[in-house]
N, C-alpha and C positions, 0 to 999 in steps of 0.2 A: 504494500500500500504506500509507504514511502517512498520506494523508487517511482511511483505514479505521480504524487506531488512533487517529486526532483525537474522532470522535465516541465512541468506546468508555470513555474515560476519565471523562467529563464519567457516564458511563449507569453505571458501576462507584461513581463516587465517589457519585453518588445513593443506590445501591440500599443500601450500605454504610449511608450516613447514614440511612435508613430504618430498616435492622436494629438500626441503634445506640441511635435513639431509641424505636422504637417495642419494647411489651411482649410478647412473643411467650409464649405458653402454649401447649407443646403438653404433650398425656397422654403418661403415661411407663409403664414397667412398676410393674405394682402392689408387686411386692417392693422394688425398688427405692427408689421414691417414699415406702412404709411399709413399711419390714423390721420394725417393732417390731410393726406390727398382720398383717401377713402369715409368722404365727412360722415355718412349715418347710415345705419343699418336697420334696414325699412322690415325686413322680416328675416327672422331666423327660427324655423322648424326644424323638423327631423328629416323634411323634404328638398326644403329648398332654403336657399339666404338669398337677400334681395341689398344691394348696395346702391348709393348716390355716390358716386368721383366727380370729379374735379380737378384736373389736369392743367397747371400753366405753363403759360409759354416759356418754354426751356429747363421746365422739373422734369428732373427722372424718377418714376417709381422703381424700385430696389427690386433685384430678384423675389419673387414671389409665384407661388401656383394656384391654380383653379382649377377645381372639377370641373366636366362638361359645365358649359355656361353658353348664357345669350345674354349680350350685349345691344341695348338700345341707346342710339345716341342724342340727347337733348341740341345738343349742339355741333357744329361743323368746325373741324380744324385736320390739323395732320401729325402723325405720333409715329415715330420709328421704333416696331417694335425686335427686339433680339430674345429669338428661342434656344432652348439650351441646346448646346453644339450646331448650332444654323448660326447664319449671316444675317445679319439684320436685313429687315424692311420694311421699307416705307409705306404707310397707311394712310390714305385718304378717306376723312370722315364725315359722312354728310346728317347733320340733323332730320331726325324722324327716322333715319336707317337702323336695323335691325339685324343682329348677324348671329348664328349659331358656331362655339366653339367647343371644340372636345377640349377633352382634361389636358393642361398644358403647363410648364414650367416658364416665367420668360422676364422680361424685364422691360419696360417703356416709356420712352421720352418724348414729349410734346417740343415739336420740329415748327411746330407754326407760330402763326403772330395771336392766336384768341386761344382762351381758354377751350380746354374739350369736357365739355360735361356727359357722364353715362352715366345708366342705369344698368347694372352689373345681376343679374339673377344667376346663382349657382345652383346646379342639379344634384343633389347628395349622392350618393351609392347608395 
């Protein structure tokens, strides 16, 4: 039984020292992560979450993820977004448009001159 915790210590104090040194990014909740650019949270069930954002000219919101979601946009602007291991691009967004997204990991900047306002609904699992 002792020579089974012999090798266990050496493999814990590795893995440790790994975590310690190395940069770990994971995506977080979007409110969280930006509660200033994710102003209020219009429903939250078992089903679904409903978000108001607010996007200004030249914020970036922070890596973050989302379930399947749709996206309705109050207002028209342009947002470069970057998905995890993809190339960025460019979004143009027209108020009253409506978009459906599957579950996504990403990050995005407001590239235009107005604010972008959405109404964010997430699809639970």
């Amino acid at each position: 039984m002792k020579a089974t915790y012999k090798w266990m210590l050496p493999l814990f104090m590795s893995a440790g020292l790994f975590f310690a040194t190395t940069k770990v990014t994971l995506a977080q909740d979007p409110v969280k992560v930006a509660p200033n650019l994710y102003q209020k949270v219009l429903i939250d069930n078992d089903q679904v979450r409903v978000m108001k954002v607010a996007i200004e000219p030249g914020v970036t919101v922070p890596w973050h993820s989302h379930p399947n979601h749709v996206v309705y946009a109050e207002s028209s602007g342009k947002v470069e977004i970057t998905e995890k291991d993809k190339a960025p691009q460019v979004v143009d967004i027209t108020a009253g448009d409506a978009m459906y997204s599957p579950a996504v990991t990403h990050m995005a900047k407001n590239i235009g001159a107005t604010t972008i306002r959405l109404v964010i609904m997430e699809i639970k699992p």
